[in-house]
TORFI-270369 format. One line per 4 residues: number of its first residue (from 1); for each residue x, y, z of N, C-alpha, C. Coordinates in steps of 0.05 Angstrom, whole numbers, m for minus. Last residue first. Layout:
residues N
NUM) X,Y,Z,X,Y,Z,X,Y,Z; ...
end
This chain:
residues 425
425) 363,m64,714,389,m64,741,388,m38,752; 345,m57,670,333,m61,695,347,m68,717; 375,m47,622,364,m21,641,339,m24,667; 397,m94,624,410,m67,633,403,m53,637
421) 358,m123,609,370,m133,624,391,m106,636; 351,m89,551,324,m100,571,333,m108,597; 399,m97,529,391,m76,540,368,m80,561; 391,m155,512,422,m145,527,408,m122,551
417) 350,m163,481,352,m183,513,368,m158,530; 361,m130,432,332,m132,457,339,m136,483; 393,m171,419,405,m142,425,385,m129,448; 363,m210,406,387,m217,428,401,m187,433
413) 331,m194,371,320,m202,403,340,m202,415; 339,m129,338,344,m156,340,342,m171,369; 286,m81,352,319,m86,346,320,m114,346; 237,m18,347,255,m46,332,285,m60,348
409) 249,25,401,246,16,375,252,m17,366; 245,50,444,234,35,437,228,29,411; 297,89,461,271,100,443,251,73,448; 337,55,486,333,84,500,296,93,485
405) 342,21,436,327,3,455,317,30,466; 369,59,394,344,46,390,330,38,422; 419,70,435,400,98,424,363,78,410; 433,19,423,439,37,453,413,60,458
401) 445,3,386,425,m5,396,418,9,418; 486,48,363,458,52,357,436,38,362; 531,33,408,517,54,410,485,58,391; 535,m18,390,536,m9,421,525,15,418
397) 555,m16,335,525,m32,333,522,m28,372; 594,12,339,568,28,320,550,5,328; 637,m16,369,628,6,380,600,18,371; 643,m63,337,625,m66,356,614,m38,376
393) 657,m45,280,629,m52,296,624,m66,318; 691,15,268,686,m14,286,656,m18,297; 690,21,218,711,28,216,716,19,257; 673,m32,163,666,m9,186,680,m3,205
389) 676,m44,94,687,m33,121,670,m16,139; 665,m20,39,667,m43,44,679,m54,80; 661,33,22,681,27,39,694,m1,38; 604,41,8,623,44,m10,655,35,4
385) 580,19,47,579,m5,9,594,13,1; 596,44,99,593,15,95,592,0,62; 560,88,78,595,96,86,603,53,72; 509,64,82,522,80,47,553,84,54
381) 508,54,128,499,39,110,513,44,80; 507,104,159,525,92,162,521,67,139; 467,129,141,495,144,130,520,121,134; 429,107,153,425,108,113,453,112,121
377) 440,55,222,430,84,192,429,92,164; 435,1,223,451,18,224,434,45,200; 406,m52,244,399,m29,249,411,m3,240; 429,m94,212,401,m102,215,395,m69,221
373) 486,m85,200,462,m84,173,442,m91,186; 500,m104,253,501,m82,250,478,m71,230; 493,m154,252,466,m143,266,471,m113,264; 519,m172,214,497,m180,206,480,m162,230
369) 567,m166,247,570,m144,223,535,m144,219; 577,m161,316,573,m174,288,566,m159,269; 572,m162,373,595,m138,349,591,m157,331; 551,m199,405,536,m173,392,550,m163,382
365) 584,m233,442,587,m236,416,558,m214,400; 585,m229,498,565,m239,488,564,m242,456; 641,m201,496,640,m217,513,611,m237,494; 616,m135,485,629,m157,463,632,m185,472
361) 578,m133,529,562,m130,504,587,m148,483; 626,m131,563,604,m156,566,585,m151,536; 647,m83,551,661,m109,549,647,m132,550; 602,m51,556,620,m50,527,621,m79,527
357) 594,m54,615,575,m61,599,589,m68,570; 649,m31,639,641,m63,642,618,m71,627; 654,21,618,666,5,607,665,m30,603; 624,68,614,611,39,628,631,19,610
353) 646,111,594,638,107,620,627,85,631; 659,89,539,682,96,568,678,96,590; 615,77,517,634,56,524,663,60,531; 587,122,527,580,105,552,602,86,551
349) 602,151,487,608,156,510,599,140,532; 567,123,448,593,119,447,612,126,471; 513,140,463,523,111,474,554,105,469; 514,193,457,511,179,486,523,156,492
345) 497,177,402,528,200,418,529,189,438; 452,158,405,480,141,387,496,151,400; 424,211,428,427,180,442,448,166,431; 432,243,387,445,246,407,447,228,426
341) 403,216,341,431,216,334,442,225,373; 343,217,363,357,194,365,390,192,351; 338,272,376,347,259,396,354,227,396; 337,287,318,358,303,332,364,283,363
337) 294,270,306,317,248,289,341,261,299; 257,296,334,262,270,347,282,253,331; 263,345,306,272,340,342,273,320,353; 290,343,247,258,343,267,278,343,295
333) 346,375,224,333,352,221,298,358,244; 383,414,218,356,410,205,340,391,198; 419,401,254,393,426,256,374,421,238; 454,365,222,433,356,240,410,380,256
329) 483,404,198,464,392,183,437,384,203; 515,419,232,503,440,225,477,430,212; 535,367,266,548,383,250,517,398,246; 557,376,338,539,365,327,542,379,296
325) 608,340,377,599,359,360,588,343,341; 608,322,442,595,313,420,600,343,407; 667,308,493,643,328,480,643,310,455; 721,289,519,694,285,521,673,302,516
321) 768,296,488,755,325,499,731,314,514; 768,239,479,794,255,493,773,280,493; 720,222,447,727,217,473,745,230,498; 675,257,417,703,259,428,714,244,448
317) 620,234,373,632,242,398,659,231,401; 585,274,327,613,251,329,618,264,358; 543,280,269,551,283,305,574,253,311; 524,266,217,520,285,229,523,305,256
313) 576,256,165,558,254,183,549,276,202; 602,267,125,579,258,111,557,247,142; 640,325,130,632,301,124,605,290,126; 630,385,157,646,375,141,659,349,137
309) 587,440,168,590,415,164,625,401,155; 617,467,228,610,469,209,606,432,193; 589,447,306,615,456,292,601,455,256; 558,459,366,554,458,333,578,464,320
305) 564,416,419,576,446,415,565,439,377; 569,400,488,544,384,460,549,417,446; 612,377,543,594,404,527,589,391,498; 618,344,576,627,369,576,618,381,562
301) 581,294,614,594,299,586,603,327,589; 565,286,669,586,287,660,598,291,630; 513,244,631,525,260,662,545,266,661; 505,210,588,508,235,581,515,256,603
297) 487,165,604,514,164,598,519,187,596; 446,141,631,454,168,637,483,163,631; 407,94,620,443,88,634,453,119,639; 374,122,583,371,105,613,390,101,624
293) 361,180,560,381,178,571,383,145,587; 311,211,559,302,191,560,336,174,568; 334,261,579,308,259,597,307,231,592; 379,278,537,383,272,566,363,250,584
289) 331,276,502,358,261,511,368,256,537; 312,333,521,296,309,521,310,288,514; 350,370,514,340,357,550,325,335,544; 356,363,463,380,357,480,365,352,501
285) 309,383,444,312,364,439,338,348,460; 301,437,467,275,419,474,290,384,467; 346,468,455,337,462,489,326,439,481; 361,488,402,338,492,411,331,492,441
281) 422,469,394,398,461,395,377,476,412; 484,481,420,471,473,388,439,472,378; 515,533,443,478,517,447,474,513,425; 561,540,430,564,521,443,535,514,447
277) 559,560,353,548,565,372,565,543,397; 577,574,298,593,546,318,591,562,344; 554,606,261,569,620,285,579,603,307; 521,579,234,540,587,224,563,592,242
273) 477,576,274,488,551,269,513,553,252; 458,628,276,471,623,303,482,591,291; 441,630,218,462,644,227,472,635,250; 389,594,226,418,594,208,446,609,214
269) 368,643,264,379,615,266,395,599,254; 356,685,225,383,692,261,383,657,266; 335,659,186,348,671,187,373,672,203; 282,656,219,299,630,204,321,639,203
265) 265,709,234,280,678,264,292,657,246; 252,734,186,282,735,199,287,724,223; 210,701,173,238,704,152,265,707,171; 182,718,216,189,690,214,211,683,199
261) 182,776,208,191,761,237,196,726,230; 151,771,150,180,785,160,189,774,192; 122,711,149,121,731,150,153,741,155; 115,651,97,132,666,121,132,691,122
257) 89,642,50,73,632,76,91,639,101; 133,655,18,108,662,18,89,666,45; 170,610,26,168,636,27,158,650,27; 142,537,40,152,571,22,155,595,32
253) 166,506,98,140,524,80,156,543,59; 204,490,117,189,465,108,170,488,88; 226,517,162,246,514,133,230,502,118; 187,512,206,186,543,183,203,534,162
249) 161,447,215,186,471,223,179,499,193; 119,411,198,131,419,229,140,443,225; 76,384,160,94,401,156,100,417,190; 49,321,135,49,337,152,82,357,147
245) 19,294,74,45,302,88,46,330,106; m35,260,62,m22,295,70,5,282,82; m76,235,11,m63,235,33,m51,264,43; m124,204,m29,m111,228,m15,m97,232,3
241) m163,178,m43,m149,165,m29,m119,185,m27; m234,173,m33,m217,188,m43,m194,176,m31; m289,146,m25,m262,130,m45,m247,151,m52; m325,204,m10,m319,176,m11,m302,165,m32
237) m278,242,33,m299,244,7,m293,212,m2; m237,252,63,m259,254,78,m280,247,55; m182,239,36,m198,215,52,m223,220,67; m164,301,71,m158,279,51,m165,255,54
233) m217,346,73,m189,341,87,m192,307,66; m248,393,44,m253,371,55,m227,358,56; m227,469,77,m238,448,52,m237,419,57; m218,495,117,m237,500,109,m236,481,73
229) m183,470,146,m204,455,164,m224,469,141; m129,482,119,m138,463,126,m169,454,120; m147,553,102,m135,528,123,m152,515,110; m134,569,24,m146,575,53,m138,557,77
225) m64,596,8,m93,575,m3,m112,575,31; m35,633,7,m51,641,m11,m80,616,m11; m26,643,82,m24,641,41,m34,640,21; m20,648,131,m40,635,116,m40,622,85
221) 46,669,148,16,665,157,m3,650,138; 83,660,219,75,644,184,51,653,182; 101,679,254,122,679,243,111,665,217; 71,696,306,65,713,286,94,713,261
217) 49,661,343,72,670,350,86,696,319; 18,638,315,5,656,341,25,669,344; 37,611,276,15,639,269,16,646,290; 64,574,302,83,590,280,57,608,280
213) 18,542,327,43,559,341,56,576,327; m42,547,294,m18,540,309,3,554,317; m95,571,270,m81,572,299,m54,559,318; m101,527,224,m118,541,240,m96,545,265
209) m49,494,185,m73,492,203,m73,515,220; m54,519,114,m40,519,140,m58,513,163; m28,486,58,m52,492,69,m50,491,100; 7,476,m4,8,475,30,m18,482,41
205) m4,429,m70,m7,460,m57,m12,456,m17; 10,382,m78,32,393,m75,31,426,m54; m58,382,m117,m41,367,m112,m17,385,m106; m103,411,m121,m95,412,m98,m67,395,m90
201) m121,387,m173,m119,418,m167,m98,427,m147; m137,343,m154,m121,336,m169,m111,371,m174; m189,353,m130,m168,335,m117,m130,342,m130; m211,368,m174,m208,390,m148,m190,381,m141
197) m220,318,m198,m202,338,m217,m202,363,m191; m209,247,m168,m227,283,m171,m215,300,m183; m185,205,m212,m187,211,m189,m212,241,m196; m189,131,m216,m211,158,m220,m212,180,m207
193) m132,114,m246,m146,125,m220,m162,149,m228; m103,88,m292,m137,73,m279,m146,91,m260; m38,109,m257,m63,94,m282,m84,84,m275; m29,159,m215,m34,132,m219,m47,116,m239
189) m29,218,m214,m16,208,m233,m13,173,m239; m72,234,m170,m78,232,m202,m54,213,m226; m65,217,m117,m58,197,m137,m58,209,m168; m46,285,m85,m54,267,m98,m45,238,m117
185) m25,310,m27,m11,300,m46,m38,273,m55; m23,373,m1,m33,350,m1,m20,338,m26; 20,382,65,16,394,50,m1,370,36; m6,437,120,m14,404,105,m5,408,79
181) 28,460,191,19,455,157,16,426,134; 48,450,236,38,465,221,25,478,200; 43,406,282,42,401,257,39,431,250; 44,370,349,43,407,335,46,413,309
177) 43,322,353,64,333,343,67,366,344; m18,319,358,m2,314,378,28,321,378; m37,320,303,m50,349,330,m22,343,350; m12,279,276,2,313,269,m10,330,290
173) m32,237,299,m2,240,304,m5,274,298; m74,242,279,m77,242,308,m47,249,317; m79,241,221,m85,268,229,m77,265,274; m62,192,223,m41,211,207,m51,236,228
169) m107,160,234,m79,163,252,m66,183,246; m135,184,188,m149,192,224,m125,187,225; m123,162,139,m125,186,157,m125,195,179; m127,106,157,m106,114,150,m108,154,156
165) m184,103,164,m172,101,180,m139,111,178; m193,115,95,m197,137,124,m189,132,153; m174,64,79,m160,96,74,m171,124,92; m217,33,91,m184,31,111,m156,61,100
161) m261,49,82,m255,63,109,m226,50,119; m246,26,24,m252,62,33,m245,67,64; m248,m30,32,m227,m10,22,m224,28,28; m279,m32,55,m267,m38,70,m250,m20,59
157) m324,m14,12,m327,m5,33,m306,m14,51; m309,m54,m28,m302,m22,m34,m307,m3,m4; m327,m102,m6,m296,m94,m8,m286,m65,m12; m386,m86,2,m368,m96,20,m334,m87,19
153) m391,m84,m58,m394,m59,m46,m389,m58,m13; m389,m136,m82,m369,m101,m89,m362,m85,m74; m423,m163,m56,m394,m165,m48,m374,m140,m52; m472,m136,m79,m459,m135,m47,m433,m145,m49
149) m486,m142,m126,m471,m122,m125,m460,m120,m96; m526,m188,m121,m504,m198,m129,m483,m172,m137; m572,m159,m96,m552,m176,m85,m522,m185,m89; m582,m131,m135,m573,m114,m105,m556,m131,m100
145) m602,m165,m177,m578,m148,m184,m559,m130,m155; m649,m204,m168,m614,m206,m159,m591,m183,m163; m683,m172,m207,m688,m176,m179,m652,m176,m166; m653,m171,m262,m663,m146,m242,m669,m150,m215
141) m655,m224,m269,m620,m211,m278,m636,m186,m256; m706,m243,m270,m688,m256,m247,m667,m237,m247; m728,m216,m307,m740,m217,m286,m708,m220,m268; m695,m239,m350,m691,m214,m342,m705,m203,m318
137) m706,m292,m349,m683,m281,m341,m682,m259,m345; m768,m283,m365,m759,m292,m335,m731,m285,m321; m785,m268,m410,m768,m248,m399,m769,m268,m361; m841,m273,m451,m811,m282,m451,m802,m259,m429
133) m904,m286,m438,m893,m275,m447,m869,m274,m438; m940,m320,m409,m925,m340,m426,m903,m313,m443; m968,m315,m342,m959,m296,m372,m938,m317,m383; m1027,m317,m294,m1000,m329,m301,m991,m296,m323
129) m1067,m307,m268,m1070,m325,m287,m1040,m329,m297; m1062,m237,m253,m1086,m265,m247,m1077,m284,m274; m1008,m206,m289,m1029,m205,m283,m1040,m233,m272; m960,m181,m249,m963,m203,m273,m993,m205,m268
125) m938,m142,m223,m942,m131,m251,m954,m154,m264; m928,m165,m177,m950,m152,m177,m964,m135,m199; m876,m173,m183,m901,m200,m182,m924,m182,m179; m842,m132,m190,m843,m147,m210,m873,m165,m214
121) m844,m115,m135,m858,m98,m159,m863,m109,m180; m830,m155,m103,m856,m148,m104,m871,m130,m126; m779,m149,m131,m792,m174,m131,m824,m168,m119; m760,m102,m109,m759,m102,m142,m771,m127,m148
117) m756,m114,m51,m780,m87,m75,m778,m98,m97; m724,m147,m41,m760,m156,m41,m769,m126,m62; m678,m119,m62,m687,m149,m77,m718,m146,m72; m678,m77,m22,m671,m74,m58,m686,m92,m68
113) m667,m98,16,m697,m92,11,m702,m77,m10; m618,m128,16,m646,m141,16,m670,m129,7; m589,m82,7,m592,m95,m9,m614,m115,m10; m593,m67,62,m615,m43,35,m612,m66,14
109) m575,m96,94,m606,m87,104,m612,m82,66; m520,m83,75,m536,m106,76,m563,m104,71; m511,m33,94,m512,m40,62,m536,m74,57; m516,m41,142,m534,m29,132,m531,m35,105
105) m465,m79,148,m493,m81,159,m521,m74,142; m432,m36,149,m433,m57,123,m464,m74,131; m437,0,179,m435,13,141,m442,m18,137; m416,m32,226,m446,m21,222,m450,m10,193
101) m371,m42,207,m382,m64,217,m421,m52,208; m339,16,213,m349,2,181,m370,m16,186; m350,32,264,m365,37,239,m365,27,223; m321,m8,289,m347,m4,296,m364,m2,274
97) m262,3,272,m278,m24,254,m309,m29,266; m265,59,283,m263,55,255,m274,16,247; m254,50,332,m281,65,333,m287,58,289; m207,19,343,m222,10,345,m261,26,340
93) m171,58,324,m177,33,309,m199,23,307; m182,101,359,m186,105,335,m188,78,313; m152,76,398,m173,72,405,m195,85,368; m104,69,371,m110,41,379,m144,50,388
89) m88,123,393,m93,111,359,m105,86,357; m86,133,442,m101,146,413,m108,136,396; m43,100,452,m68,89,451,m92,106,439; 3,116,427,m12,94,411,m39,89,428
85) 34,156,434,3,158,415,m3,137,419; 86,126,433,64,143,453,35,151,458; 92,101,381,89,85,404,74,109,438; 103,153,350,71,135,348,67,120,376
81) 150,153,389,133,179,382,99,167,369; 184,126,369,175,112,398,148,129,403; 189,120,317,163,106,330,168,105,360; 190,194,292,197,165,296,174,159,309
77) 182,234,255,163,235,273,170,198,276; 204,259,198,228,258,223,203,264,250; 151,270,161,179,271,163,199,275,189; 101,242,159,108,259,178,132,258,183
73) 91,203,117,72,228,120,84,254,144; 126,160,129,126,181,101,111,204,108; 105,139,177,138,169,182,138,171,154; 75,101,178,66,130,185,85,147,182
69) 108,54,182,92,67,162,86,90,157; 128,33,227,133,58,221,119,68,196; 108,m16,246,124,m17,228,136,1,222; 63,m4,279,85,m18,296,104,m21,269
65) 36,42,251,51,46,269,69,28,284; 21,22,186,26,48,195,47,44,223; 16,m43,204,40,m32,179,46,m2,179; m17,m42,232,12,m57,252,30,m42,229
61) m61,m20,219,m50,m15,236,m19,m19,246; m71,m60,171,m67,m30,168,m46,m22,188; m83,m103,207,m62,m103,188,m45,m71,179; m129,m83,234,m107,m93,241,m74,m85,233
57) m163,m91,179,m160,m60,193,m124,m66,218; m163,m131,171,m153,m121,153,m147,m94,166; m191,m158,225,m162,m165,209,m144,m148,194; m236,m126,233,m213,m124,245,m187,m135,230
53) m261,m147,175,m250,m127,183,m233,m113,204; m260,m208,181,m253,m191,166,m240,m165,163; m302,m199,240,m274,m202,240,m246,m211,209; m340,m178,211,m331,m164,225,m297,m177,233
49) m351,m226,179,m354,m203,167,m333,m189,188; m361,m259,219,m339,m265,201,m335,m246,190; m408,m237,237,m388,m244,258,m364,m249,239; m457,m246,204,m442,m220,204,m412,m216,223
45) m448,m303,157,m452,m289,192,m443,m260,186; m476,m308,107,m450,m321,120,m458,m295,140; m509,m286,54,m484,m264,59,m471,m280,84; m543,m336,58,m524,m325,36,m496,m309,42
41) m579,m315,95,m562,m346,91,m539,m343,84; m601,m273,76,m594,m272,91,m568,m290,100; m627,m300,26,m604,m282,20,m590,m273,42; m666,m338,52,m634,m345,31,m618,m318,27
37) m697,m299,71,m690,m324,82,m661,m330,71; m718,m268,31,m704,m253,55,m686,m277,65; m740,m309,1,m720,m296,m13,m698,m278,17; m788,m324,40,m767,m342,19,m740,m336,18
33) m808,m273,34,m799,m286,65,m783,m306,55; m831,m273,m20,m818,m249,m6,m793,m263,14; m869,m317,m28,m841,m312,m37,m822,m295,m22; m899,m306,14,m893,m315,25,m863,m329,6
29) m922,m255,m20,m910,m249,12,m893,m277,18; m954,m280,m70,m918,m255,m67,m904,m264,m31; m984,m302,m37,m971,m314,m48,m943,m300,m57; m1017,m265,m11,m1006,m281,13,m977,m296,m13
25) m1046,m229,m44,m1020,m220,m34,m1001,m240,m21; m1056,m267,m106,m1065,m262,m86,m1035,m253,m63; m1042,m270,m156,m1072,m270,m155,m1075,m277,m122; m1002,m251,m199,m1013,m239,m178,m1036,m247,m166
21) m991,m310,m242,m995,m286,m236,m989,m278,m199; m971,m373,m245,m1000,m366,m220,m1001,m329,m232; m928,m366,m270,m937,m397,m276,m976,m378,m268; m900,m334,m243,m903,m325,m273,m923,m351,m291
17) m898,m344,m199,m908,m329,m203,m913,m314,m229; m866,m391,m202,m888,m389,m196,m910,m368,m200; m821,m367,m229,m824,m391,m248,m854,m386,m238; m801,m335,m192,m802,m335,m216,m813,m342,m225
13) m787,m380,m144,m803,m349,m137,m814,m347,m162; m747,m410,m166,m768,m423,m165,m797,m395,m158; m708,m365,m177,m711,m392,m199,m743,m396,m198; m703,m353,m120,m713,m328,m132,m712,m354,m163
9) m678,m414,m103,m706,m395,m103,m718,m376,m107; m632,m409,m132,m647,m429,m134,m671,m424,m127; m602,m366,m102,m613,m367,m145,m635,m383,m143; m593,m386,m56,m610,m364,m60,m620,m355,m93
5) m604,m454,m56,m590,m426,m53,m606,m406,m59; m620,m508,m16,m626,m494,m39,m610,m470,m36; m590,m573,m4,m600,m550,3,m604,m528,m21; m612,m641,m31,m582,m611,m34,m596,m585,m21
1) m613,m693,13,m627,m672,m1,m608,m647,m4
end
């Protein structure tokens, strides 16, 4: 016997009640219970549903933070830096496939009771006795119409809360970063995209968060557009797909949005980087080098000094003076693309000071070109295609696994192995 579907009996619901009329409640009702029956059937477990959505939500996840995804929105905010966050964020995953699970639920619920209304309303319009008057398939096209709009509105609903989960991480990383400012950036220019014309207003324009450190400290102030927190943040409005690029440092904001004290600490700072200072940095980023440092190659170094720019990199360590100069540029990088160039530094100085690791790292055959191109930087990458040459890889692929593994980043397993094995000794 072929089991019946859910057409198949809102078909036969139809047919009877248009055969019999209205001529008694029990007979709607026990269509009713029919129809709840199959369409329930229909939509497949809610357990598949949900793990749908972990999947997809998943996915999201591994491509924002175990991939780095997340570092368009938050310029020079690496991953060992998500990797910290991460259970923040991992718990934010998990509150986001709660809700949808329950959004989609309820969609459910209403779509059912979309169908019985519009099917009790329908059968209770037919009078005692039947009706030979035409319109069954339009009966049927109106009843079914909730139903057969649920898948839409499943996928548009995954789709939606996987652009708001996309938010939430963004926004979890930038409280935790100290973020200063949003700036927003719309799709309008995407073909087909419906977008909001407010939305689309707002495109590029900064927006400063409420009380942060650059305002308290009385070096940025508000500007012309209001905070943040006083208009609907990106991805808070349904199917909006809006995003923000987070904003850290004072060089990042207009001029505008910088007060006189702030104008002039940018200022005396540029200047102290003109002035081939010996304190290249801030403090925060150098001790925190040092801090993550694991082999402490950096003990004993003599001095981390700012010299002017003049080539295409950003820090080069000395062996004969033993010192790193850092060039001028790298100031203006974030604090954490400042401590993964000073780790690289580190590691070139380690293959004096640890001379027995160097030699066993080449010994194991890791100076290969192919694992160099697996990790090596934009600068060293672009030196490399126009060169055709590296000028040695086994020292550049020692030191920037050196500085990756120190962070927890990415790296090729057998490079993985080396370090994993060295910094447990």
């Amino acid at each position: 016997m072929v089991k019946k579907n859910y057409f198949d009996i809102l078909t036969e619901a139809v047919n009877d009640i248009e055969e019999h009329g209205y001529d008694s409640a029990e007979r709607v009702a026990y269509w009713a219970e029919q129809l709840r029956k199959t369409a329930e059937a229909s939509m497949g477990p809610i357990r598949r549903m949900e793990q749908m959505l972990r999947d997809a939500y998943e996915d999201i996840y591994r491509r924002l933070i175990e991939r780095g995804g997340l570092a368009k929105m938050h310029p020079g905010v690496e991953r060992y830096t998500l990797q910290r966050v991460a259970p923040h964020l991992r718990a934010e995953l998990d509150r986001r496939i709660l809700a949808s699970a329950d959004l989609i639920k309820l969609n459910r619920e209403q779509a059912i009771a979309k169908t019985l209304q519009r099917f009790r309303g329908w059968s209770t319009s037919i009078p005692a006795g039947g009706t030979d008057a035409p319109g069954k398939g339009k009966a049927k096209a109106d009843i079914r119409k909730a139903m057969a709009s649920l898948p839409f509105e499943e996928r548009r609903v995954l789709i939606d809360q996987g652009h708001k989960l996309t938010a939430a991480l963004s926004d979890i990383v930038a409280k935790d970063q100290n973020a200063i400012a949003a700036e927003w950036q719309s799709h309008w220019r995407q073909a087909n995209y419906n977008y909001r014309p407010d939305h689309k207003a707002r495109d590029g324009k900064i927006y400063a968060l409420r009380g942060n450190w650059a305002i308290e400290k009385g070096l940025m102030s508000k500007g012309k557009q209001p905070y943040y927190d006083e208009i609907t943040a990106a991805a808070e409005e349904p199917f909006c797909r809006c995003s923000i690029k987070w904003i850290y440092n004072l060089r990042q904001l207009p001029p505008e949005m910088l007060t006189k004290k702030g104008a002039d600490a940018l200022k005396a700072a540029r200047a102290k980087v003109r002035a081939d200072s010996t304190e290249p940095l801030d403090g925060i980023a150098l001790e925190l080098a040092k801090t993550i440092d694991p082999l402490h190659y950096s003990r004993g170094l003599r001095s981390v000094r700012v010299v002017p720019d003049h080539d295409e990199w950003h820090a080069q360590y000395d062996s004969e003076k033993n010192r790193v100069s850092v060039q001028q540029k790298l100031l203006q990088l974030s604090s954490d693309e400042q401590v993964h160039v000073l780790l690289h530094e580190f590691g070139h100085r380690g293959q004096d000071a640890d001379s027995e690791t160097y030699e066993e790292f080449k010994r194991e055959h890791l100076n290969r070109l192919p694992l160099f191109l697996d990790i090596a930087n934009p600068v060293h990458v672009q030196d490399f295609q126009k060169t055709g040459k590296v000028a040695s890889v086994a020292s550049e692929v020692f030191a920037e696994s050196y500085a990756r593994a120190a962070l927890g980043l990415e790296l090729p397993v057998e490079l993985a192995l080396f370090w994993q094995k060295r910094f447990a000794q």
